[in-house]
N, CA and C atoms as a LAMMPS dump frame, in Angstrom:
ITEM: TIMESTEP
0
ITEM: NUMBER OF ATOMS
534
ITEM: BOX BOUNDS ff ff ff
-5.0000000000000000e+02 5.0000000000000000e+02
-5.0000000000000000e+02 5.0000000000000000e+02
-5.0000000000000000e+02 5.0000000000000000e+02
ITEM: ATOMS id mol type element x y z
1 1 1 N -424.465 -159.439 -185.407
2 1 2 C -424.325 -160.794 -184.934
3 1 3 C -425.728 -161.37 -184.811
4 2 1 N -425.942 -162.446 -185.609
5 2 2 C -427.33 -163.093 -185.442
6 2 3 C -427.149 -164.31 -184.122
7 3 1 N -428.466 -164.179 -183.471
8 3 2 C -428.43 -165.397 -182.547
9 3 3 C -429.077 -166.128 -182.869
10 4 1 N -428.759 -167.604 -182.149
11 4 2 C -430.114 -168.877 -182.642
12 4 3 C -430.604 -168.798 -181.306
13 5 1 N -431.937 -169.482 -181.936
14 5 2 C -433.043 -169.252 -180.522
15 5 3 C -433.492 -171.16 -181.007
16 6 1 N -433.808 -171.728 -179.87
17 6 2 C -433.849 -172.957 -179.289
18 6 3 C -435.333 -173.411 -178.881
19 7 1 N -436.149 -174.169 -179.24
20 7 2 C -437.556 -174.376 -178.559
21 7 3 C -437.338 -175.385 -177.31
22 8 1 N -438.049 -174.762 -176.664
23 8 2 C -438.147 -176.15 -175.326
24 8 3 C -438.902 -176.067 -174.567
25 9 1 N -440.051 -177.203 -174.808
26 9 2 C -441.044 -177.143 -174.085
27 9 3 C -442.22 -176.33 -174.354
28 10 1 N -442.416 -175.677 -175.553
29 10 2 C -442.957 -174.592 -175.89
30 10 3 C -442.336 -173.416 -176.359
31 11 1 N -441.227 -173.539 -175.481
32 11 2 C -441.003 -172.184 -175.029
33 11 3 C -439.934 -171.394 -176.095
34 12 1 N -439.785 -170.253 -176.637
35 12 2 C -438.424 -170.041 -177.558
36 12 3 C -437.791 -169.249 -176.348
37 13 1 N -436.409 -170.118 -176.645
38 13 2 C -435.734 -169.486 -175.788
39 13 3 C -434.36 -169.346 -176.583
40 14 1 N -433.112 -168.01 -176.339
41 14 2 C -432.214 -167.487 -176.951
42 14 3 C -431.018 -168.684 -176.212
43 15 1 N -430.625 -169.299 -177.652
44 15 2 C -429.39 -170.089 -177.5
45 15 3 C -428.236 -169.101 -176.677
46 16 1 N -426.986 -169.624 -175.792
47 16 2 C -425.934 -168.849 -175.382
48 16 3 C -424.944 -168.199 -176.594
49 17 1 N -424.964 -169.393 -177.576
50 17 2 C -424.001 -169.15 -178.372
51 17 3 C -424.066 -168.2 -179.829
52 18 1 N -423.155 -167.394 -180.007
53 18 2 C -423.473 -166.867 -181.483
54 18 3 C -423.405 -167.301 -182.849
55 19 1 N -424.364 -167.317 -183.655
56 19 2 C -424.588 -167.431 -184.669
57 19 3 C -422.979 -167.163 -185.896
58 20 1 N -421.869 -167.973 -185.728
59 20 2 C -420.877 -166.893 -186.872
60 20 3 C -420.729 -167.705 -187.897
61 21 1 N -422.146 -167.971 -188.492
62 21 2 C -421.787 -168.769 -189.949
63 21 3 C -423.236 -168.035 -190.816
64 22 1 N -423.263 -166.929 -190.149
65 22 2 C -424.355 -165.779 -191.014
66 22 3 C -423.385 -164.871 -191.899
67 23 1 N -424.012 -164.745 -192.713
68 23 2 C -423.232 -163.653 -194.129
69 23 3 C -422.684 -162.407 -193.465
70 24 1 N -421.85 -161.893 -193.619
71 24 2 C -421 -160.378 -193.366
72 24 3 C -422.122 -159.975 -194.18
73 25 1 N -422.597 -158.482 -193.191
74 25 2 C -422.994 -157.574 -194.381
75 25 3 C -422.364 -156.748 -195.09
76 26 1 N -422.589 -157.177 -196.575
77 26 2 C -421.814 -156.22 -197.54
78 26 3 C -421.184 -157.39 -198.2
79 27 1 N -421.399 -158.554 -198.001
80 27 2 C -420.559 -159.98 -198.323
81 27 3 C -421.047 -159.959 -200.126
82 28 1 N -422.264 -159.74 -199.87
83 28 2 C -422.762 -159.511 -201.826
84 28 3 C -421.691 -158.889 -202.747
85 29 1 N -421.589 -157.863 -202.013
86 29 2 C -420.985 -156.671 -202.989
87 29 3 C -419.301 -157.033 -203.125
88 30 1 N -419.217 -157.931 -202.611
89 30 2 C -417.737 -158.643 -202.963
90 30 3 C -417.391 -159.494 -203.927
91 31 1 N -418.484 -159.999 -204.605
92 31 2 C -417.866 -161.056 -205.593
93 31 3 C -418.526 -160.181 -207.209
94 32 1 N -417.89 -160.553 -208.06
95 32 2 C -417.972 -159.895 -209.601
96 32 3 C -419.619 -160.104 -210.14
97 33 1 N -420.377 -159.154 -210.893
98 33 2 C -421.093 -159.499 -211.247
99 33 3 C -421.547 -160.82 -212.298
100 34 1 N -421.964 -161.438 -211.895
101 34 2 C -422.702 -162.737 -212.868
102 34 3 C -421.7 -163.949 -211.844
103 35 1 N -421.327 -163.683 -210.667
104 35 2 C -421.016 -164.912 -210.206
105 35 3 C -421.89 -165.763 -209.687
106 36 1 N -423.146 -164.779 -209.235
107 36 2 C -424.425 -166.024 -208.25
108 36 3 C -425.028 -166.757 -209.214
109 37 1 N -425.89 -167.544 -208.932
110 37 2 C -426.77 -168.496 -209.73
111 37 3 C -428.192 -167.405 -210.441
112 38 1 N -428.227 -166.649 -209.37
113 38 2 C -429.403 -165.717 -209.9
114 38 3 C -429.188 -164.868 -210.955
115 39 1 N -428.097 -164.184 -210.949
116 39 2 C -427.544 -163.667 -212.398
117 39 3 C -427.018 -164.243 -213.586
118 40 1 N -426.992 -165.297 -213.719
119 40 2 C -427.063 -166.427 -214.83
120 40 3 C -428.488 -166.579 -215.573
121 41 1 N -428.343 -167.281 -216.837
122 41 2 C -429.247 -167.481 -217.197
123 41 3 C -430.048 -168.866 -216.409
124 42 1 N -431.158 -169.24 -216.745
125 42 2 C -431.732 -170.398 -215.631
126 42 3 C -430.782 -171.386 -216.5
127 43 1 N -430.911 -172.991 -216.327
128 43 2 C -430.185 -173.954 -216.665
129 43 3 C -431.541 -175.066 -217.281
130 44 1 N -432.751 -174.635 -217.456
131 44 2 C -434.093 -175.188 -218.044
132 44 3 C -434.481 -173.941 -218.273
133 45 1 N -435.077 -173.711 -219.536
134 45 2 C -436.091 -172.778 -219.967
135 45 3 C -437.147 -172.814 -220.626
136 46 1 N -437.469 -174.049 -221.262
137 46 2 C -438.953 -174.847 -221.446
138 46 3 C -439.191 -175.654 -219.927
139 47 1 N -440.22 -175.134 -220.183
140 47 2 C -441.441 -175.484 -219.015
141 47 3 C -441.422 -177.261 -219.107
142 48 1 N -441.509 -178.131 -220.288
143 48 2 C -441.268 -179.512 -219.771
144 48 3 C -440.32 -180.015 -219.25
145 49 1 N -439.105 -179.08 -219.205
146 49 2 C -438.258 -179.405 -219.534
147 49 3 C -438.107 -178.958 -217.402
148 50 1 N -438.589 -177.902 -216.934
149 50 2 C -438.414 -177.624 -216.006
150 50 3 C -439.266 -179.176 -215.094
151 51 1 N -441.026 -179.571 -215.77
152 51 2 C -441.852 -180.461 -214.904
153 51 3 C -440.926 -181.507 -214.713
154 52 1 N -439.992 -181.962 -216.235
155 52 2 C -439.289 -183.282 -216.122
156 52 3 C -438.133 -183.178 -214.674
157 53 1 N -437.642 -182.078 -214.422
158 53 2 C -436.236 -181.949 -213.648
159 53 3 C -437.512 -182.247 -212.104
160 54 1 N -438.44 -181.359 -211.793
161 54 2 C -438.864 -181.401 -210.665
162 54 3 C -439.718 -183.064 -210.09
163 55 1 N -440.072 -184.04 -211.557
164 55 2 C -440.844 -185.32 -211.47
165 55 3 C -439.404 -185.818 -211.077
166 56 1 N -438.755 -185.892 -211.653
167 56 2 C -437.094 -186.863 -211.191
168 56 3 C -436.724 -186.292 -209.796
169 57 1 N -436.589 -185.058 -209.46
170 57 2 C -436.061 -185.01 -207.957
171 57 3 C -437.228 -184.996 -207.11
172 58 1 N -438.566 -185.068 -207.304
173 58 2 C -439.709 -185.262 -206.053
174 58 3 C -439.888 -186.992 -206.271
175 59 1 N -439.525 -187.417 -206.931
176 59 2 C -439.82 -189.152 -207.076
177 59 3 C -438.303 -190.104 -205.848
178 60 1 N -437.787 -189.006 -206.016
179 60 2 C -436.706 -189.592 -204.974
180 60 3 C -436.64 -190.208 -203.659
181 61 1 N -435.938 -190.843 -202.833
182 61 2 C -437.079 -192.274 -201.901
183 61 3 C -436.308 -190.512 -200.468
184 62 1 N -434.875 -189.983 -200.832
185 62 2 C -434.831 -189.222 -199.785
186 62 3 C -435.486 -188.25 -199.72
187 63 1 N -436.18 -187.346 -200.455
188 63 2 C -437.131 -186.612 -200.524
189 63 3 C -438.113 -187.004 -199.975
190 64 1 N -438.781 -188.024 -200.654
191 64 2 C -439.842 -188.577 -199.896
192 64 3 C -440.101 -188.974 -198.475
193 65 1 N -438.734 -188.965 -198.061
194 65 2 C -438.87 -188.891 -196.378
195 65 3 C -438.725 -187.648 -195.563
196 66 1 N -438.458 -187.028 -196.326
197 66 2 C -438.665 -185.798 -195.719
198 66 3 C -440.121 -184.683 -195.702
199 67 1 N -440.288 -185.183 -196.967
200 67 2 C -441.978 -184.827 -197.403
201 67 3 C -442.928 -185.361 -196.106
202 68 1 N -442.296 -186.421 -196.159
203 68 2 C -443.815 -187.072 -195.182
204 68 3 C -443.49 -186.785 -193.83
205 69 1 N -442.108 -186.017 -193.169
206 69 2 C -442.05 -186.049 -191.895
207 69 3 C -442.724 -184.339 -191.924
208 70 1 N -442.394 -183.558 -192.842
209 70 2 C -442.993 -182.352 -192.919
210 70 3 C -444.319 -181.9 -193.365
211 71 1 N -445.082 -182.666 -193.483
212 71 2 C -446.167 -182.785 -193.731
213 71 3 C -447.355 -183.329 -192.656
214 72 1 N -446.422 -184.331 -191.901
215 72 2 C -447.13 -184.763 -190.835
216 72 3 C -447.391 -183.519 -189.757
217 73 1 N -446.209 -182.211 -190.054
218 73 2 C -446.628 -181.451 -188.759
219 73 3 C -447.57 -180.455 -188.923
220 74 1 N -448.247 -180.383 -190.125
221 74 2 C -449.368 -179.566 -190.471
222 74 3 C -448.901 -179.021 -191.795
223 75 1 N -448.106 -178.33 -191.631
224 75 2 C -447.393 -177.161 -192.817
225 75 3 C -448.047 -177.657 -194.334
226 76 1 N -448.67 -176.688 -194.786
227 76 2 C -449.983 -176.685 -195.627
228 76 3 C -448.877 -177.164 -197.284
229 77 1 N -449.454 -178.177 -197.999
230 77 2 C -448.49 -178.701 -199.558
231 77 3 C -447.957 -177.475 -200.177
232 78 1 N -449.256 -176.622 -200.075
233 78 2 C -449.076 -175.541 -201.373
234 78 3 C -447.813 -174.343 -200.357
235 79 1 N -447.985 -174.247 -199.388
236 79 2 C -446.165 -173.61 -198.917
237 79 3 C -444.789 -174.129 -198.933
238 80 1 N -445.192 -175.868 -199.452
239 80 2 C -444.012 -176.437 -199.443
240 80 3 C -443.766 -176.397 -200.777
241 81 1 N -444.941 -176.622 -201.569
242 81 2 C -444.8 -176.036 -203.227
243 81 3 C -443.683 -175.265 -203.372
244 82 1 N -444.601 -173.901 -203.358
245 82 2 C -443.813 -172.494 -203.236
246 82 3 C -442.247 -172.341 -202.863
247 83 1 N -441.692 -173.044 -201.721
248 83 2 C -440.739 -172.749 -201.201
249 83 3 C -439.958 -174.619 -202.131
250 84 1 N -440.073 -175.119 -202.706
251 84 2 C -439.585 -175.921 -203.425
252 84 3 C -439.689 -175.116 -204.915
253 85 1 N -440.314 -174.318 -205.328
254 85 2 C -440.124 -173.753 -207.123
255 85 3 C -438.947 -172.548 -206.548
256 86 1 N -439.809 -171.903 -205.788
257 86 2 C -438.559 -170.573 -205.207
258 86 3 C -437.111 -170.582 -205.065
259 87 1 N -436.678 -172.117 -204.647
260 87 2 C -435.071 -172.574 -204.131
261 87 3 C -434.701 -172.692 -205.415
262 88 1 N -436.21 -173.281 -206.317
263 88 2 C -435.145 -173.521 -207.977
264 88 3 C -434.95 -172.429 -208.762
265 89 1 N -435.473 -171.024 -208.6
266 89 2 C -435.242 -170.226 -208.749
267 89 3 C -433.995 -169.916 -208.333
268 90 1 N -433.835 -169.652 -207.145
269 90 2 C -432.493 -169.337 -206.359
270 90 3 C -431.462 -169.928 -206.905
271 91 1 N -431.533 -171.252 -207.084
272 91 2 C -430.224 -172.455 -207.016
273 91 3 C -430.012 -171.812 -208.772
274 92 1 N -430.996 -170.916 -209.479
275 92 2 C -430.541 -170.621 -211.251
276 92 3 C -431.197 -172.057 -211.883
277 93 1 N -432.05 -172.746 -211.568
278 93 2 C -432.32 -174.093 -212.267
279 93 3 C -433.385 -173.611 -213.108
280 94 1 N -434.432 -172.907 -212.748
281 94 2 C -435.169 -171.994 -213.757
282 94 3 C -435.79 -170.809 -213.249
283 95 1 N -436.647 -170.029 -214.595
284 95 2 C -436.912 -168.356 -214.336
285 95 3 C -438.111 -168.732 -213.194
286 96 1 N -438.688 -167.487 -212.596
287 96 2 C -439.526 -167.901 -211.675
288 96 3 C -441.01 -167.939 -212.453
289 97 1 N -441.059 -167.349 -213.986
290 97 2 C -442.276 -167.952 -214.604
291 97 3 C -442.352 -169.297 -214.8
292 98 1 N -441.43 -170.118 -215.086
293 98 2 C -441.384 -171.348 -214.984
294 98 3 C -441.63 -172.104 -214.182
295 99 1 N -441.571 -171.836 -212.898
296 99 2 C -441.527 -172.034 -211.669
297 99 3 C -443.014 -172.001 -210.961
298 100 1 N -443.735 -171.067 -211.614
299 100 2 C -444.955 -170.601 -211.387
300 100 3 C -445.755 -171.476 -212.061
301 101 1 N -445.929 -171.806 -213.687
302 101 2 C -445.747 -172.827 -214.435
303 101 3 C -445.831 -174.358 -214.154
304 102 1 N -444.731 -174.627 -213.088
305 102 2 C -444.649 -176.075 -212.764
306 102 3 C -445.153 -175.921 -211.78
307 103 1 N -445.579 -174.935 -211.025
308 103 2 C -445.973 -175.359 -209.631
309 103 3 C -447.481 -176.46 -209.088
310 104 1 N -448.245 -176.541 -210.638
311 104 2 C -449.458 -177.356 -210.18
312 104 3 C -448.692 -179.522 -210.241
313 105 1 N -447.8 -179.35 -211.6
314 105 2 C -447.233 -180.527 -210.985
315 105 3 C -446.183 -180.671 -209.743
316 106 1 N -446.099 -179.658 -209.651
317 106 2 C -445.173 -179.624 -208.275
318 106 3 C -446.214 -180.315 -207.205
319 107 1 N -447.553 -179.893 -207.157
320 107 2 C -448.422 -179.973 -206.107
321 107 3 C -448.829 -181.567 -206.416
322 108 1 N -448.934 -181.472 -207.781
323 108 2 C -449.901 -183.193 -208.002
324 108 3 C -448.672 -183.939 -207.232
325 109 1 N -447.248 -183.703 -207.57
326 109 2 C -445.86 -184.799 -207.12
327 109 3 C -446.734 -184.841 -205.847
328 110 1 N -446.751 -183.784 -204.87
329 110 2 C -446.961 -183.738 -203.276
330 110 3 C -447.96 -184.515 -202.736
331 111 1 N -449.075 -184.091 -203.677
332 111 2 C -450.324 -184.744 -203.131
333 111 3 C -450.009 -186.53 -203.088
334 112 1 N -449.554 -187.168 -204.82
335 112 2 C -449.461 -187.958 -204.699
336 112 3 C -448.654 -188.9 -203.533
337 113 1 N -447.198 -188.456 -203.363
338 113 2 C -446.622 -188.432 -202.509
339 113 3 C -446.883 -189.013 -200.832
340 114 1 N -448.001 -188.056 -200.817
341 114 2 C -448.732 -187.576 -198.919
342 114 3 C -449.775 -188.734 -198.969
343 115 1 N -450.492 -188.681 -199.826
344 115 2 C -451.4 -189.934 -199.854
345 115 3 C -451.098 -191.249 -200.031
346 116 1 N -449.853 -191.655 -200.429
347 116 2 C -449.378 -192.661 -200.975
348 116 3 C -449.194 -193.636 -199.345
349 117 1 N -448.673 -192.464 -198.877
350 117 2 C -447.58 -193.123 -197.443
351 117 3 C -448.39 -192.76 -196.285
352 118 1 N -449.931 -192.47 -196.745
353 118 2 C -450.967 -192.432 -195.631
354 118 3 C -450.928 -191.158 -194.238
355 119 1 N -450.555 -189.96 -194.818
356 119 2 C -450.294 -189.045 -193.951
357 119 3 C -451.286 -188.42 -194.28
358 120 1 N -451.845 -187.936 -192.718
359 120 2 C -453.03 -186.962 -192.57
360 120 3 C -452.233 -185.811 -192.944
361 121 1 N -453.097 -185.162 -193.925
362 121 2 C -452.131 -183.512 -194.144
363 121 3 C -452.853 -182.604 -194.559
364 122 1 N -452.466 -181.208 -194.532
365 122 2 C -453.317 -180.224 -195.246
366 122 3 C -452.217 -179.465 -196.361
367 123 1 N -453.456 -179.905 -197.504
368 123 2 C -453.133 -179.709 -198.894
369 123 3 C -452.972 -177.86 -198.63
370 124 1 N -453.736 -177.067 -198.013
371 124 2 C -453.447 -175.74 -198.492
372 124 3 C -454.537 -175.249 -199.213
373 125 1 N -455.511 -176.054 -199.93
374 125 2 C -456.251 -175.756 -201.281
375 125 3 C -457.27 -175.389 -201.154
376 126 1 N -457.927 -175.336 -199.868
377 126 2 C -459.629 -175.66 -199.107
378 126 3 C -459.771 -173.901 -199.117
379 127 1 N -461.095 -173.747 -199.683
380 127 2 C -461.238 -172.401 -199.199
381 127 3 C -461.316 -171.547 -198.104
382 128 1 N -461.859 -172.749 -197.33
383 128 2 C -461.944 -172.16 -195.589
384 128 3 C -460.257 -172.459 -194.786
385 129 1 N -459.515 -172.489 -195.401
386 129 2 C -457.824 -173.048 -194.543
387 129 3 C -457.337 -171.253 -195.316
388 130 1 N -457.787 -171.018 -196.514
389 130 2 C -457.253 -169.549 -196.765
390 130 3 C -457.797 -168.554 -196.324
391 131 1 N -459.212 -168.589 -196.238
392 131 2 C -459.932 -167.666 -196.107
393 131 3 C -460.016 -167.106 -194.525
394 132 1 N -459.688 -168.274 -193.626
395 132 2 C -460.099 -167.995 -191.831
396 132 3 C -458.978 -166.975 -191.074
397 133 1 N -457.821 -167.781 -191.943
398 133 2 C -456.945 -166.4 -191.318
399 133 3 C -457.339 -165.143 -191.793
400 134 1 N -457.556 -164.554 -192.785
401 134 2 C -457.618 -163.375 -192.74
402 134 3 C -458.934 -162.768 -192.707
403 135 1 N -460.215 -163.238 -192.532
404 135 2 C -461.442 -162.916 -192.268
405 135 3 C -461.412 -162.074 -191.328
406 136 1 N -460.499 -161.989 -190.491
407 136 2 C -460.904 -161.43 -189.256
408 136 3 C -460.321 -160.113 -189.654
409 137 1 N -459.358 -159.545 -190.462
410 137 2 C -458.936 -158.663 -191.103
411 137 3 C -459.609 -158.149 -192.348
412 138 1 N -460.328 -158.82 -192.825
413 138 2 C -461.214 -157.92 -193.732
414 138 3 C -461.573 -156.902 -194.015
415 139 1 N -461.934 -156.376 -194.981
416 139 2 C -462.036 -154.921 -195.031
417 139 3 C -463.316 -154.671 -195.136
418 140 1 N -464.284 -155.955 -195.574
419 140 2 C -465.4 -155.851 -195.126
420 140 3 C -466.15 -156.399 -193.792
421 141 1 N -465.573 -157.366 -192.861
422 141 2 C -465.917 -156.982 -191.746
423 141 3 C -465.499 -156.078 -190.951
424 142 1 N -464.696 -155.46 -191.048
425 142 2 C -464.533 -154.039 -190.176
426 142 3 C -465.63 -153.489 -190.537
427 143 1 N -465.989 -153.212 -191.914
428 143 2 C -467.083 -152.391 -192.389
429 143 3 C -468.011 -152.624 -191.14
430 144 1 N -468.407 -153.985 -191.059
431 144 2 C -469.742 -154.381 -190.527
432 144 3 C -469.527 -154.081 -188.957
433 145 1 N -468.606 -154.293 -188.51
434 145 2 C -467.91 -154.014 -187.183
435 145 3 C -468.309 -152.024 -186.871
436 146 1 N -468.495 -151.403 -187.685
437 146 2 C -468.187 -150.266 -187.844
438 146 3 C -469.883 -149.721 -187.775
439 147 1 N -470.143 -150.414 -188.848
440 147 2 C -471.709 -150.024 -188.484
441 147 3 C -472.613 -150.747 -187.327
442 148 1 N -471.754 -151.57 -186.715
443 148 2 C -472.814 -152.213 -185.704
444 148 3 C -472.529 -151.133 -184.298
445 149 1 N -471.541 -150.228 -183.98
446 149 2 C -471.26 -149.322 -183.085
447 149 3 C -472.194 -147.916 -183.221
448 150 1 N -472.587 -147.336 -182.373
449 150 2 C -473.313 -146.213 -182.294
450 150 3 C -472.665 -144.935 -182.796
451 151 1 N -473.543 -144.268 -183.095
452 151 2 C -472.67 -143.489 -183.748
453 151 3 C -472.106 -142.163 -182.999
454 152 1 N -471.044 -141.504 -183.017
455 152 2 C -470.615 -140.651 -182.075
456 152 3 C -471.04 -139.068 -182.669
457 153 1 N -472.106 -138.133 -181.73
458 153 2 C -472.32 -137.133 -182.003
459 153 3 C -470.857 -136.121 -182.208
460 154 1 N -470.914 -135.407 -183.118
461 154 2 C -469.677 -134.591 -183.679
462 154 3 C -469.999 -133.33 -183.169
463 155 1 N -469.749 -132.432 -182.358
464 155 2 C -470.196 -130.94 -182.26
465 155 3 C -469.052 -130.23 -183.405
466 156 1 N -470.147 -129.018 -183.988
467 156 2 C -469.843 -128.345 -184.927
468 156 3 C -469.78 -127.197 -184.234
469 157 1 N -469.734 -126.894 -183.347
470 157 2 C -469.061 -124.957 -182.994
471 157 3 C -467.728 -125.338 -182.099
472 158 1 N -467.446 -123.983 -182.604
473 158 2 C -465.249 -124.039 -182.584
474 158 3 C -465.361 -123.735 -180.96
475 159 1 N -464.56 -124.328 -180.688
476 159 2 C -463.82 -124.232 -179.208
477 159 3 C -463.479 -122.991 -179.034
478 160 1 N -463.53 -122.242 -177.47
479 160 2 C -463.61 -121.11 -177.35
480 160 3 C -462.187 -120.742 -176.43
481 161 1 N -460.809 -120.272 -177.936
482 161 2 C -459.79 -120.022 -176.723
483 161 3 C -459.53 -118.977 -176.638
484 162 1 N -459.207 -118.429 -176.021
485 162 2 C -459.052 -116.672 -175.538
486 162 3 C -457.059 -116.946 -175.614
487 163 1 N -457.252 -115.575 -176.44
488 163 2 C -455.711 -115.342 -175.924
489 163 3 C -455.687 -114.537 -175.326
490 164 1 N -454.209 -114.18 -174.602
491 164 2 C -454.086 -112.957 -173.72
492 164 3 C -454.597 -111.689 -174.16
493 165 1 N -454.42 -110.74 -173.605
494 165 2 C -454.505 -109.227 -174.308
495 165 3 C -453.303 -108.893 -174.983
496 166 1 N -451.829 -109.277 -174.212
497 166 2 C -450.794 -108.828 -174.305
498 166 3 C -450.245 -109.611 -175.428
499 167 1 N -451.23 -110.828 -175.813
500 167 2 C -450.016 -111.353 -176.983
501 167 3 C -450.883 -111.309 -178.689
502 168 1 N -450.153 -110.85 -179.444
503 168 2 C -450.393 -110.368 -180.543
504 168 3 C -450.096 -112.038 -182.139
505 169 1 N -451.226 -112.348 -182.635
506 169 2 C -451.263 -113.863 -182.912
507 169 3 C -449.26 -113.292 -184.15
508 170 1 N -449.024 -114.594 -183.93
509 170 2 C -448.006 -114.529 -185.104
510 170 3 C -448.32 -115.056 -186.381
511 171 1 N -446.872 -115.124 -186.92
512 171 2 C -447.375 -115.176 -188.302
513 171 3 C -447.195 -116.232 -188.955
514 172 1 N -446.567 -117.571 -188.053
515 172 2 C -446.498 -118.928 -188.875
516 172 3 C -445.977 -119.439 -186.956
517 173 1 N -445.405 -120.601 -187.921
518 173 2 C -444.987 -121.779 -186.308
519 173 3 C -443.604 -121.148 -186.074
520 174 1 N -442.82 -121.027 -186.967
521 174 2 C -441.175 -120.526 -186.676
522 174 3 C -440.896 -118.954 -186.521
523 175 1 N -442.169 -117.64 -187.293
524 175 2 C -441.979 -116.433 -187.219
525 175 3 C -441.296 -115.973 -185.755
526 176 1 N -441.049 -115.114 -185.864
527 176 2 C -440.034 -114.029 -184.967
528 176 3 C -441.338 -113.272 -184.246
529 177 1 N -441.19 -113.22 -182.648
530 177 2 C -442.323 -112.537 -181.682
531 177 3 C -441.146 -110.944 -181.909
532 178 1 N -442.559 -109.924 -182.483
533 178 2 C -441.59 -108.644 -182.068
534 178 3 C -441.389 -107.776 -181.31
């Protein structure tokens, strides 16, 4: 059972009610193969043919209002890209090389779009908007993180454990004491 969770005030908080319009699991394995859109062939398979389908549905006046209300809240062009070629993947409209393909006019539609109707936004494209999140994860500043710490003396002679008299070492972890 999936739940919805609710913002308010900041805060996420777990709706009362349950979620029952989430998929049964195992709901896939019920219908015949080649019924989804994804197991079909795409429905465009030249690449102009894919830019022309995506210039006609991003030129649209309801799209366009939705562009600019989602854009106003930060959410970077090039993730709205992505998750606009990906659905046409999904929906079977084309392969996801195609998709990959259209995605720079996907971006010019956006840009034009965002600028048109005067919304402050972030394109996604800036090197420092990709690069800041994960700097701090680097594999070369840890490096540097690593050498700026002192270094920890290692002693090299073996620890001194005494066994009993009475017990005789065995012969693995599971052997039999005889």
């Amino acid at each position: 059972m999936s739940m919805q969770y609710k913002v308010r005030e900041g805060d996420l908080q777990m709706a009362d009610a349950p979620n029952f319009d989430a998929p049964i699991p195992g709901m896939s394995l019920t219908t015949e193969v080649g019924n989804r859109p994804w197991q079909q062939p795409p429905r465009f398979v030249d690449t102009k043919d894919v830019a022309d389908y995506y210039v006609e549905k991003l030129s649209g006046e309801d799209f366009t209002d939705k562009l600019i209300e989602v854009a106003d809240t930060g959410i970077p062009l090039t993730t709205i890209a992505n998750t606009i070629q990906m659905s046409g993947v999904m929906e079977g409209i084309h392969s996801v090389d195609s998709g990959i393909l259209a995605l720079p006019i996907i971006m010019e539609m956006l840009l034009i779009t965002v600028e048109a109707a005067g919304v402050d936004y972030d394109s996604g494209l800036e090197k420092d908007t990709l690069k800041q999140p994960m700097e701090k994860y680097s594999m070369l500043n840890k490096i540097e993180q690593f050498k700026e710490e002192e270094p920890v003396e290692m002693s090299t002679e073996e620890p001194d454990i005494a066994m009993p008299d009475d017990m005789e070492p065995s012969g693995g972890l599971m052997s039999r004491r005889q």
